[in-house]
C-alpha angles and dihedrals in degrees: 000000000000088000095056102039083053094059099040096043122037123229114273108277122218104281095049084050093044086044087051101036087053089050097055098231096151134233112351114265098183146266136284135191107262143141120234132177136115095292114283113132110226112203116193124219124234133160096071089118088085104072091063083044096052098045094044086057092053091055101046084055094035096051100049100045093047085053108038076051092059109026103020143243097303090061105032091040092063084049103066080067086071105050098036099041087052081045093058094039090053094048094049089052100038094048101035102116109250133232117274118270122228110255117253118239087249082070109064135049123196122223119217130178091272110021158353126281115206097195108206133184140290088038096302129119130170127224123230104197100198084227087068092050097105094178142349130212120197126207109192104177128177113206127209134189123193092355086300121114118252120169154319126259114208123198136160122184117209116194117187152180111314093031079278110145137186129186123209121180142111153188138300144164095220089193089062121067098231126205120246093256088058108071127339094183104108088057105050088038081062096056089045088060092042085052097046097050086045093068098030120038098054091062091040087062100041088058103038079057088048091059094247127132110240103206122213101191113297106351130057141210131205134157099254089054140294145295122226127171086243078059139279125291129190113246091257087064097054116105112183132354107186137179099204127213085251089063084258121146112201124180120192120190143185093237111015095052114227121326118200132188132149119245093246089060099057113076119228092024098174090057095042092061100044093061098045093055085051100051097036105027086191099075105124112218106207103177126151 
């Protein structure tokens, strides 16, 4: 694994060690592929090859026959060779499958002891200390086109210290077994959830021990119920807490009337989860 990650992501370069080094994370792990940015999904464009194709096609039917029509067979036949044979050269160029391309620094992320370095461009790269990381929001989404699966979007919102806020994630076909090389997403997504219940879940049962609510966003959880913006409601009067398969958390009580967000939107998901199927062991958990 060393060995590849050492040919698809380059070592870190003097501004990710100096970010690090300044941010006190500790001795370099490895790198992974992986997108970062503030957010904002990118989607490339690709597909624009058929309209040459198509047009080279029509002329290599339209030429002949105009001039097979005027001048005769012995002239239009021996034509078909041009465009065809321009055809044939353009589709083995425009489909070879080109050399790999050296990754941007908007595609990797390096792992340290302690935290996380976006590297960015123009020499700068910003450190993430996983002690500055105040919440984390995950977005797991399956794609499909045409009813057929297609993929897995990966995202993981890190907000930190000063409102500040950085994403990492990817993109994976889960049905294929992908090389290494492919996608390293699903493994650095894991130790962004250990991570995250590392530095979350011990102080959200001590306080829940302690008697005290832990809020995750809007809504709060305690041992003697919980707390929804419709109103709060003990845990016996709780009828149904769901994940749903659409990444879709619904809550219906007995007093406070049905409560509805989707995973993506609570912070600290994964311990949130955790607590509410251990304080209401009933919780269904329906995921694809």
């Amino acid at each position: 694994m060393e060995r590849i990650d050492r040919v698809t992501v380059p070592p870190p370069d003097e501004a990710a060690t100096r970010a690090a080094r300044e941010a006190g994370l500790g001795a370099y792990l490895r790198g992974f592929r992986a997108r970062h940015g503030d957010g904002t999904r990118v989607l490339r464009v690709r597909g624009r090859r058929a309209l040459p194709v198509l047009l080279l096609a029509g002329a290599g039917l339209a030429v002949p026959a105009l001039v097979t029509r005027w001048a005769g067979p012995g002239l239009g036949i021996p034509l078909l060779l041009v465009p065809f044979g321009a055809l044939g050269w353009f589709l083995r160029r425009s489909f070879r499958r080109p050399p790999p391309a050296p990754l941007r620094p908007g595609e990797y992320v390096y792992l340290y002891e302690r935290g996380l370095v976006c590297p960015g461009g123009a020499g700068a790269a910003r450190a993430v200390p996983w002690r500055s990381v105040t919440a984390m929001h995950q977005d797991v989404t399956r794609t499909y086109v045409n009813g057929g699966y297609t993929g897995t979007h990966y995202a993981y919102r890190l907000l930190t210290e000063g409102r500040a806020e950085v994403t990492v994630g990817g993109f994976l076909n889960e049905e294929t077994v992908p090389r290494p090389a492919d996608s390293q997403i699903r493994e650095l997504a894991q130790i962004v959830l250990d991570e995250t219940v590392r530095r979350a879940l011990a102080p959200a049962v001590t306080a829940l021990e302690a008697g005290e609510r832990v809020a995750f966003g809007e809504v709060a959880l305690g041992g003697e119920g919980i707390a929804l913006p419709s109103g709060s409601a003990p845990w016996e009067r709780v009828r149904d807490v769901e994940w749903r398969g659409d990444g879709l958390v619904v809550v219906r009580t007995a007093g406070a009337g049905r409560w509805a967000r989707e995973a993506k939107d609570i912070p600290d998901f994964p311990v949130f989860w955790t607590l509410v199927r251990e304080l209401f062991p009933q919780a269904r958990e329906h995921r694809h």
